[in-house]
N, C-alpha and C positions, 0 to 999 in steps of 0.2 A: 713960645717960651719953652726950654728944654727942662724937662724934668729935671728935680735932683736923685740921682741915686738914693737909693735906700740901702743902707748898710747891714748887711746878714751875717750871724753867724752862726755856723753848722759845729756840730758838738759831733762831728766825723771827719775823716779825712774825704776829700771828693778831687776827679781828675779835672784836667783842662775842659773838658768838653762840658762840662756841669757849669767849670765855672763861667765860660764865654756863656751859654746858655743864660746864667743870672745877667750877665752884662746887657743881653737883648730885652731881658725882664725889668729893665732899672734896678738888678739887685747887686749892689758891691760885695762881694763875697769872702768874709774870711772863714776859713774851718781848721779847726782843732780836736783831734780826737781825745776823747775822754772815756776811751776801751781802750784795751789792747785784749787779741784775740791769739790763743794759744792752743795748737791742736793736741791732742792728746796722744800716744802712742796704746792703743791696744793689747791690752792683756790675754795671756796663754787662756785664763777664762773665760774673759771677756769673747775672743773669739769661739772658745768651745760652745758657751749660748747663742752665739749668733748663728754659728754653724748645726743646731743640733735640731732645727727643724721643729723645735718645741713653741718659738714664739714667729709663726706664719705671719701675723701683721706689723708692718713695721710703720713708725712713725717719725717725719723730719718736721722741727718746729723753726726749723732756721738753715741758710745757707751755714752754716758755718759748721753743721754736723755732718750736713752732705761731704762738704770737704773732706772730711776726717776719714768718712768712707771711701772718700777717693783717695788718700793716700794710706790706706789698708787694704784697696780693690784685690791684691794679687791672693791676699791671704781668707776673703771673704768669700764666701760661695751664694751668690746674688739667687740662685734655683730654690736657694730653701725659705727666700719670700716667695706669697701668695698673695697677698694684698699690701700699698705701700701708701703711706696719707698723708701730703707736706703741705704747710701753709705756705701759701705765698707762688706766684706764679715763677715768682727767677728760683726758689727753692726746687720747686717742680721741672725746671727748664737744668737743673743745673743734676738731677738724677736721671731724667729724661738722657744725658750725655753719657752715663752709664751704662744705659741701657734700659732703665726703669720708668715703667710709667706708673704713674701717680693720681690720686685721686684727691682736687683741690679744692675746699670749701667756699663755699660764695663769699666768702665777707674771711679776710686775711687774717683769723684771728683764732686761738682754742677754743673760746668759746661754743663757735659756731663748727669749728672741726669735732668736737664732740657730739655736736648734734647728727653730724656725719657718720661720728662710730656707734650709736645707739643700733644700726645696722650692723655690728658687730660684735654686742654686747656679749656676748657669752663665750668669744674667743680671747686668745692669749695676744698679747700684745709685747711688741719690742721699740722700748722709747727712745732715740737717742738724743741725748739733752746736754746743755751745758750745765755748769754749777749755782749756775743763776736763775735758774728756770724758773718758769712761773708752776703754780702748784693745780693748775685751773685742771688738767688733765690725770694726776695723780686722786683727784677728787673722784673726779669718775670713775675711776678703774676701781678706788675703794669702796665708792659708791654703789658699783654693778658689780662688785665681788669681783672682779676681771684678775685673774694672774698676767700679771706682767713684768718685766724686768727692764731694771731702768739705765742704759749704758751712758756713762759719761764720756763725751768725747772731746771736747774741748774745755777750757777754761776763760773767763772773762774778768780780768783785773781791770778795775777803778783806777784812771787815772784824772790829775787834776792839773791840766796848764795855764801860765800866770795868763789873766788876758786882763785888759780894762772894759767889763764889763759895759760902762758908759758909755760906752763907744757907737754901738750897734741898736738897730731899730727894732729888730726882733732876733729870736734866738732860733734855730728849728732843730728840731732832736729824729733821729732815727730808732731806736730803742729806747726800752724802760730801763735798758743797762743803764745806757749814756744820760738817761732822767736821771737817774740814781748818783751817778757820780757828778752831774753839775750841780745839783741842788747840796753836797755833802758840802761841798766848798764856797757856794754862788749865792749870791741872793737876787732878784731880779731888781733891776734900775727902773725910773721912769713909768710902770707901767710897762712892760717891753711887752707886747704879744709873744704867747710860744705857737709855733707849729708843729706837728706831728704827722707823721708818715705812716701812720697805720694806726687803728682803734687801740691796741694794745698800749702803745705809746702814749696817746692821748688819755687813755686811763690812767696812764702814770703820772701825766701832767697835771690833771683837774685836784693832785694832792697840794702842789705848790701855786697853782694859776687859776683866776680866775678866764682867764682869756688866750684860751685852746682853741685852733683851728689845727683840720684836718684835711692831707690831700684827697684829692678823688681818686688815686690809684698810688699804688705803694711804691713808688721809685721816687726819686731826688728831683726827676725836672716836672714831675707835678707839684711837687711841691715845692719847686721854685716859681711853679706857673700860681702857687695858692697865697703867696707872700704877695707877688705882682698883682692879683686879684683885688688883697687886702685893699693893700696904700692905694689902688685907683679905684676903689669904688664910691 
């Protein structure tokens, strides 16, 4: 007898390849983004600290800052980092194309990337963050007295699209953004299981859920392969 589909919905936007991947998973897939991601343009200041050699370590918490950097590459002078610290292996992968290499914390989260800079405690630091950041890092630096300077490079708007929440067997989220913006509008149906794509995220979820699952690796087809898990065990 042929399974039924389990109907998913991702609170991102995801390509073809994700989505045929849930097909194989018995996952019907809709996704809807509930970010939108806005790069920042760099300021005459902004780059004079970047450029001034004053804050050698530099810090990425997200693909999306990396970007920012890449579309400031001509104006930045990459020699005046000395040490560089990003979570997340595609963050690392995606400065690696810069030219940067990176040093990536075992477990994909600030938490554990602090435990990383406690070898660095006594130097300066350069954050580059969005406006939604989490504060987990800002902790530390006022905790160890650390000078640091904190660059905004992107921005992250809340959005909310209409869906019929009933619809769907579980929801799965990518950030504590897109936690944020579904639970503004959402209430969960049913019991719906949430999924989450990294520790981060599923910290955000244990505020609205009692039934958080986490993938085994931070990308979208494990955590289509942790929905497929769920429904057939």
């Amino acid at each position: 007898m042929t399974k039924k589909n389990k109907r998913i919905l991702f609170t991102r936007s995801l390509n073809n390849d994700q989505i045929e991947f849930g097909l194989k998973m018995n996952c019907l897939i809709d996704h809807h983004a509930f970010i939108r991601i806005d790069l920042s343009a760099l300021s005459s200041e902004e780059l004079e600290i970047i450029n001034s050699g004053q804050y050698p370590n530099w810090i990425f918490t997200s693909q999306n800052a990396v970007r920012s950097l890449q579309a400031n590459k001509e104006q930045i002078q990459i020699d005046k980092m000395e040490n560089c610290f990003a979570v997340g292996q595609k963050t690392a992968d995606q400065l690696s194309e810069m030219g940067i290499s990176s040093l990536v914390p075992a477990r994909h989260n600030s938490e554990v990337l602090s435990e990383l800079l406690e070898n660095h405690a006594n130097e300066p630091f350069l954050y580059f963050t969005g406006n939604l950041r989490q504060k987990t890092l800002i902790h530390f630096f006022e905790e160890h007295e650390n000078l640091y300077k904190e660059i905004k490079v992107y921005n992250t708007h809340l959005i909310q699209p209409e869906i019929a929440l009933e619809n769907y067997d579980a929801i799965c989220f990518c950030s504590p953004s897109a936690v944020h913006s579904f639970f503004k509008n959402y209430q969960l149906k049913n019991n719906q299981p949430c999924f989450a794509i990294g520790t981060t995220t599923a910290v955000a979820l244990v505020n609205y859920s009692d039934d958080v699952m986490m993938s085994d690796q931070t990308n979208v087809f494990s955590l289509i392969q942790t929905c497929n898990q769920f429904f057939n065990s």
